[in-house]
C-alpha positions as CSV (number, residue, x, y, z in Angstrom):
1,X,-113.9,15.6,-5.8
2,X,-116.6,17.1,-7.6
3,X,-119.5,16.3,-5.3
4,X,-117.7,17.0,-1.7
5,X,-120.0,19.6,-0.2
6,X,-122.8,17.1,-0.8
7,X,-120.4,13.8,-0.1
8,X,-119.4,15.5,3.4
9,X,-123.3,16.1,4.2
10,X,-124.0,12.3,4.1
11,X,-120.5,11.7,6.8
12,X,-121.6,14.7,9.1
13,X,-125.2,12.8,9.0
14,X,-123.7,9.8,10.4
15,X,-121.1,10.7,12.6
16,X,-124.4,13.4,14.1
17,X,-126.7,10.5,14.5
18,X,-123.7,8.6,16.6
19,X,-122.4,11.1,18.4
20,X,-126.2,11.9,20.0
21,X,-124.7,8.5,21.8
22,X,-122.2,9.9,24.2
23,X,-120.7,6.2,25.3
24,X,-120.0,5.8,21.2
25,X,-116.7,6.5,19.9
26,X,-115.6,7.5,16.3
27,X,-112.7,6.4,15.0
28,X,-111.4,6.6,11.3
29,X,-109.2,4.4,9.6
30,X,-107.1,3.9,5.9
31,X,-108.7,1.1,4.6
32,X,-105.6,0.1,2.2
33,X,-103.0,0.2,5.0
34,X,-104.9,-0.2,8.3
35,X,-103.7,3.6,9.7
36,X,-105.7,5.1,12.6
37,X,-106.0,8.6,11.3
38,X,-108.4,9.8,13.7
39,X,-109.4,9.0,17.1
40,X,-112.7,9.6,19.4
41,X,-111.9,12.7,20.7
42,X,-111.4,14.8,17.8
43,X,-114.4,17.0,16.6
44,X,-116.6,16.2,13.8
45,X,-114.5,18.6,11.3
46,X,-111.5,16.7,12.1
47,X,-113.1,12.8,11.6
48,X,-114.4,14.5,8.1
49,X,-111.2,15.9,7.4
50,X,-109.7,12.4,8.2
51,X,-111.9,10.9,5.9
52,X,-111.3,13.3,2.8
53,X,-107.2,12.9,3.7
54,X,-107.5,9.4,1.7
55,X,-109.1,7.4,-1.2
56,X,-111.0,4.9,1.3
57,X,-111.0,5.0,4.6
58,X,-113.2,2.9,7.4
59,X,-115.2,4.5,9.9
60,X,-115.4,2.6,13.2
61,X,-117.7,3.0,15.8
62,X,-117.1,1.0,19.1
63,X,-119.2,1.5,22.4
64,X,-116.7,3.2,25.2
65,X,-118.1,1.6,27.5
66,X,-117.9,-2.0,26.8
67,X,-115.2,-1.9,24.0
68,X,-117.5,-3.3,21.5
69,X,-117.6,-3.0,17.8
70,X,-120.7,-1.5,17.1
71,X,-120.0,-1.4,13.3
72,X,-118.0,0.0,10.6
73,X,-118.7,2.1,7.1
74,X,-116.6,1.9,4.0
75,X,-116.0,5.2,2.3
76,X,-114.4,5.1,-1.0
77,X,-114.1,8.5,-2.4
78,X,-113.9,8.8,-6.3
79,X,-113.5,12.2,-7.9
80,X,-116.9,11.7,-10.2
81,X,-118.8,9.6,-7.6
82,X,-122.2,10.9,-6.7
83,X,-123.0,10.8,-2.5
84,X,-125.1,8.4,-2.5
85,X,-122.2,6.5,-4.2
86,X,-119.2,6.7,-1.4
87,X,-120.4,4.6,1.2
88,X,-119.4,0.9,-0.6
89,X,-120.2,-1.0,2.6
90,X,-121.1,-1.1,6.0
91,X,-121.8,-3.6,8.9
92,X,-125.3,-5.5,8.3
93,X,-126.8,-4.8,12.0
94,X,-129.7,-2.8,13.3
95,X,-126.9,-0.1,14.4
96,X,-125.3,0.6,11.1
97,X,-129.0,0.3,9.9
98,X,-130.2,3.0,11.3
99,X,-126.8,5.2,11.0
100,X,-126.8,4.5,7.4
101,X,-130.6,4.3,6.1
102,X,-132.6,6.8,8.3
């Protein structure tokens, strides 16, 4: 990819700005088969990592305390696509909101 320092800036942002939520969990998915390739436990690194290991993958954030989906961000990764570019879609909710715009 030719834009994956910058590409990986924009994930760490928003897996940073959940994690500062210790009762949130991370979990990453493959969007085209359904695979959990990551789970809550693993370090930052690794839930990048698990993103970069596909063409789109799903990032899912759930609370761990009630089990609840708090959202989810679609990350298609494209070898010319800017950073701005990868995340194709997201949950619409104040959550994601503020994961995604601040």
């Amino acid at each position: 990819m030719r834009n994956e320092k910058q590409a990986k800036s924009v994930i760490r942002k928003i897996i940073r700005k959940a994690k500062r939520d210790w009762t949130t969990g991370i979990y990453v998915g493959c969007a085209e088969d359904g695979v959990t390739l990551s789970n809550c436990s693993q370090l930052e690194r690794d839930l990048i990592d698990a993103v970069f290991s596909v063409d789109a993958s799903i990032i899912h954030f759930v609370s761990l305390t009630t089990g609840r989906r708090l959202g989810d961000v679609l990350i298609v990764l494209e070898h010319d696509s800017s950073p701005q570019e990868i995340i194709c879609d997201y949950t619409c909710n104040d959550y994601m909101e503020r994961l995604i715009n601040a």
